[in-house]
Legacy VTK file of the C-alpha trace (Angstrom):
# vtk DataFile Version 3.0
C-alpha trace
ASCII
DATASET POLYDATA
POINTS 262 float
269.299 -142.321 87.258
268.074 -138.872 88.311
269.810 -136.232 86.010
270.063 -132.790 87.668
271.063 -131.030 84.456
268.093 -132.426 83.131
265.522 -129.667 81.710
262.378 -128.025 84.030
259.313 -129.054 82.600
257.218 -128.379 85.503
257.982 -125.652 88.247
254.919 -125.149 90.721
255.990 -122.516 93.350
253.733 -121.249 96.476
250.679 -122.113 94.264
247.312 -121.453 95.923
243.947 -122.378 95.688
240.199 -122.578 96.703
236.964 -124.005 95.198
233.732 -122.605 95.832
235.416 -119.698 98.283
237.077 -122.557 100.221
240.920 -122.339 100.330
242.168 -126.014 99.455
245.994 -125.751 98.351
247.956 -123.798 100.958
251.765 -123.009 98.958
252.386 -126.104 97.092
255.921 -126.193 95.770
257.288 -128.546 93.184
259.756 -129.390 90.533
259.545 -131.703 88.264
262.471 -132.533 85.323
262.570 -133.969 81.859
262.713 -137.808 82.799
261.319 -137.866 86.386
258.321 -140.219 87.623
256.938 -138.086 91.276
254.405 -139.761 92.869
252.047 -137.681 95.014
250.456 -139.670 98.132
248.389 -138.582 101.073
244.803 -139.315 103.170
241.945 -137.861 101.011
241.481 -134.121 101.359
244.964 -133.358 101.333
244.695 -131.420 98.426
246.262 -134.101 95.682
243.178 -134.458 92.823
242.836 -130.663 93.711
246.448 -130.546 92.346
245.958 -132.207 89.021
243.049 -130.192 88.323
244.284 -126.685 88.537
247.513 -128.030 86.718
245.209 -129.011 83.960
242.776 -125.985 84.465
239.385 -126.979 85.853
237.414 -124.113 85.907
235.762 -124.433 89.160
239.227 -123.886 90.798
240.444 -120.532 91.782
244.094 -119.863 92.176
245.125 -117.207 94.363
248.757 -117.347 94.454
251.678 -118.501 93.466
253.000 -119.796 89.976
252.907 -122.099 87.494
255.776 -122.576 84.591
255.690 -125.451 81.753
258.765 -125.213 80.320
259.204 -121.432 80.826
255.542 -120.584 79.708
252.769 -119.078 82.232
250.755 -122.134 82.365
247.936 -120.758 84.436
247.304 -117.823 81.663
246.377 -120.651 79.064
243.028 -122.265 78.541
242.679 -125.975 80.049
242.134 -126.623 76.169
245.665 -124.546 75.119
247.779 -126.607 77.783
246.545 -130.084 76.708
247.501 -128.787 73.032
251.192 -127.981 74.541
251.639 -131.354 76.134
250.163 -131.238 79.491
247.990 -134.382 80.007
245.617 -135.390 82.874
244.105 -138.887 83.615
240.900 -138.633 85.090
240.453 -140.768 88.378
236.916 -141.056 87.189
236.453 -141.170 83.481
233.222 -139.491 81.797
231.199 -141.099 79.336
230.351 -139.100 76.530
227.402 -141.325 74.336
226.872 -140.374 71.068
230.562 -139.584 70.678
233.117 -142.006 68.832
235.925 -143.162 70.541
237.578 -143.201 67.309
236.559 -139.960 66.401
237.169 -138.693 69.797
241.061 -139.768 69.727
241.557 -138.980 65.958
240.620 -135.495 66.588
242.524 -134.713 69.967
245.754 -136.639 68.427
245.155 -134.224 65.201
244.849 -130.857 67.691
248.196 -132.202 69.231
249.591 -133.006 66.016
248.819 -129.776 64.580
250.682 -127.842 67.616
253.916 -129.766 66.916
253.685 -128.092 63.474
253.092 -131.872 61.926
250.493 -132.633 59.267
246.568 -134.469 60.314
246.004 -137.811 59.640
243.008 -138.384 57.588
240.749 -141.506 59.214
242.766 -144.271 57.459
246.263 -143.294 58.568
244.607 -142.865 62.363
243.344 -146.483 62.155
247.055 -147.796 61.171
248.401 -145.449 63.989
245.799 -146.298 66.727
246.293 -150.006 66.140
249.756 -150.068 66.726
248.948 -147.534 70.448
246.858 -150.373 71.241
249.062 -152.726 71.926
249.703 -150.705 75.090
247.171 -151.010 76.645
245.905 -154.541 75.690
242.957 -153.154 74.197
240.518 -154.562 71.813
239.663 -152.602 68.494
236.212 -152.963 69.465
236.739 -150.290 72.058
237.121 -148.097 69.012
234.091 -148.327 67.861
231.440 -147.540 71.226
230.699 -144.181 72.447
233.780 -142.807 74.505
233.917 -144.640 77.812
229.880 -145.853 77.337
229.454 -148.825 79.036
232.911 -149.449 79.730
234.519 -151.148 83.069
236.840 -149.264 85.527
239.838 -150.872 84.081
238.287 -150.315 80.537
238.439 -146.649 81.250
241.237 -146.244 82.725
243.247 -148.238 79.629
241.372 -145.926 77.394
242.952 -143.264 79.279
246.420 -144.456 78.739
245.724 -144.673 75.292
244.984 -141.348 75.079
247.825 -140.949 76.587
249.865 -142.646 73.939
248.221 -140.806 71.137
249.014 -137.760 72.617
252.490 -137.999 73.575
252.346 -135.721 76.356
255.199 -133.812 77.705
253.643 -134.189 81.290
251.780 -136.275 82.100
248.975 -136.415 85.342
247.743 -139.278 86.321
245.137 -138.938 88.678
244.616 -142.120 90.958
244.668 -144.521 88.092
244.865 -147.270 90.210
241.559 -146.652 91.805
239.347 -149.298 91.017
241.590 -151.550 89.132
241.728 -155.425 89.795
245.418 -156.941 89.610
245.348 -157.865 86.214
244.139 -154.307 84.568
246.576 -152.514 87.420
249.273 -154.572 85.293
248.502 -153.534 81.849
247.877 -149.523 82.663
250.932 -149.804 84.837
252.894 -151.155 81.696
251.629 -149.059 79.541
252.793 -146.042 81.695
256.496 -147.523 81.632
256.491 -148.040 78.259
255.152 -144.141 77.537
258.112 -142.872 80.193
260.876 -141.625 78.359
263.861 -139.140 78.821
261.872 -136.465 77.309
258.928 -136.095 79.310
257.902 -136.641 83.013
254.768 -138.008 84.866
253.243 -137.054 88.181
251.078 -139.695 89.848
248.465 -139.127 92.414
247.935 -142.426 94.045
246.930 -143.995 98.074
248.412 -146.950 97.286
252.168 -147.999 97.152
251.196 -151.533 95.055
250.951 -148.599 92.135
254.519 -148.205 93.249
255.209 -151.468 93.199
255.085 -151.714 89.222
255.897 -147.834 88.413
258.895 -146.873 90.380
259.555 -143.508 91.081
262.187 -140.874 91.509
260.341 -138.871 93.695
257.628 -139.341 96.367
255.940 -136.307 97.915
253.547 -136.541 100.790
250.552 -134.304 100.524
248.366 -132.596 103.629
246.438 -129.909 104.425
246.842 -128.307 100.776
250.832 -128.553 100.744
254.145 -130.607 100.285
254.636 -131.905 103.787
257.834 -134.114 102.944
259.630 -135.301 100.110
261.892 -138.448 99.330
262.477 -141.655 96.903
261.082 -144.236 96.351
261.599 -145.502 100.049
259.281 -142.766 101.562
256.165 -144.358 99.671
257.178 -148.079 101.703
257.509 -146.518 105.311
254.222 -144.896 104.575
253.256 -148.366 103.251
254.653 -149.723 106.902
253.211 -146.982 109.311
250.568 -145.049 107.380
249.539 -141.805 107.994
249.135 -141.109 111.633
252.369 -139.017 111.903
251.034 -136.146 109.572
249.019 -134.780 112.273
251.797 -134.169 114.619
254.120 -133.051 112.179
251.597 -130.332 110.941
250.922 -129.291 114.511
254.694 -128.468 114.891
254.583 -126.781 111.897
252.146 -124.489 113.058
254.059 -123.605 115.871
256.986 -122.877 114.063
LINES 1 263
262 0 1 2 3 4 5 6 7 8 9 10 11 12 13 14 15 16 17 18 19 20 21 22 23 24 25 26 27 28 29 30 31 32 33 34 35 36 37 38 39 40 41 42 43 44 45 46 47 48 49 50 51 52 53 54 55 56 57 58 59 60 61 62 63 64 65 66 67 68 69 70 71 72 73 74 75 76 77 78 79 80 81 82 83 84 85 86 87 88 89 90 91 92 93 94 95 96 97 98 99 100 101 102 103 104 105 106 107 108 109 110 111 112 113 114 115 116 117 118 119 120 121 122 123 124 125 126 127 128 129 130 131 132 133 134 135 136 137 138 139 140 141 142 143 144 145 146 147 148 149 150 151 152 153 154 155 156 157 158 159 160 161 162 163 164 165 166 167 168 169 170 171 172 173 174 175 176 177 178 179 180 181 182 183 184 185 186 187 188 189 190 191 192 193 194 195 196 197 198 199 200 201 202 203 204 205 206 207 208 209 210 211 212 213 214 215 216 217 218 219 220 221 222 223 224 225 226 227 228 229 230 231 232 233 234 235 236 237 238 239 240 241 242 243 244 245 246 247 248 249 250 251 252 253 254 255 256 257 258 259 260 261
């Protein structure tokens, strides 16, 4: 059940943006509450991975207007480094590989920055191990995975389950999810789909970016927002994301033409 007395965590308002000089979001407003699932859906170049990464602070974005407040903070005057510290977590759609670099290392260390920020103590390598083997479950993940360079030579669904345990190291109190369906067969859709559920709690919130409603289909959410031309064309539940499912996309062009003229 939605809860409107249920804390901001996320309040985007009017937020603008370009990349290389070129304006891509055009007054994108949102809200999103302690215990909310949105799901953000649209054609590509609508403006929704442009969206996660100026949430999380690429630096290749420019924002030119507009706001940004995680839980009453200025989140566009922190580093991308100081808002994954505070809670704000993004999913990459594609997932670098970093060789040379430990997976186990990698997540010890970012769990330990987190850790550190919530004014709790580091875990030295063997209390990691005991920790991370328990987030693994999760994901369905073998221990193995622990022990290769970070993403190196791993599948689509590999990556993207590494991502969600990331995710559960973390503890993030947002959550961006990035079109983690893309690439996924049925099976690893399933398990990072889980694993999302299982991470949702009261507490925080998570925004996915997705085409796809079979996403939907295991992750239900509160809110569905349809994304074009760089801003929040319509809003709904869950039942937006199936008439989109049933018609597609072909009435976004018409709509934005009248709301040019008005």
């Amino acid at each position: 059940m939605i809860r409107s007395d249920a804390p901001v965590l996320l309040e985007v308002r009017d937020l603008r943006a370009s990349v290389d000089d070129q304006p891509i979001l055009h007054g994108v407003n949102l809200t999103i509450r302690a215990g909310e699932i949105h799901a953000v859906m649209g054609r590509n170049g609508s403006g929704k991975s442009t969206l996660s990464k100026v949430l999380a602070g690429h630096p290749a974005y420019t924002v030119t207007g507009g706001s940004v407040t995680y839980r009453g903070q200025d989140l566009l005057e922190l580093e991308p480094e100081q808002r994954a510290r505070i809670g704000l977590f993004l999913g990459f759609q594609y997932p670098v590989e970093i060789p040379g670099v430990s997976n186990l290392e990698f997540l010890r260390v970012a769990t330990n920055a987190r850790r550190q920020e919530r004014g709790e103590t580091e875990l030295d390598t063997f209390a990691f191990e005991d920790l991370v083997n328990t987030r693994l479950a999760v994901v369905q993940m073998d221990p193995a995975f622990l022990e290769r360079s970070v993403n190196e030579g791993f599948s689509g669904g590999e990556k993207k389950r590494n991502e969600i345990l990331q995710m559960a190291l973390l503890e993030p109190v947002v959550a961006i999810l990035d079109e983690t369906d893309s690439g996924l067969d049925i099976d690893a859709l399933r398990i990072v789909a889980g694993g999302v559920n299982q991470l949702a709690s009261p507490d925080n919130a998570t925004l996915l970016i997705t085409h796809y409603q079979r996403l939907l289909d295991l992750i239900t959410p509160d809110h569905v927002h349809v994304m074009a031309a760089g801003r929040i064309l319509r809003s709904g539940g869950p039942e937006l994301a199936h008439e989109l499912e049933r018609i597609g996309y072909d009435w976004v062009d018409q709509e934005l033409a009248l709301t040019e003229v008005g």
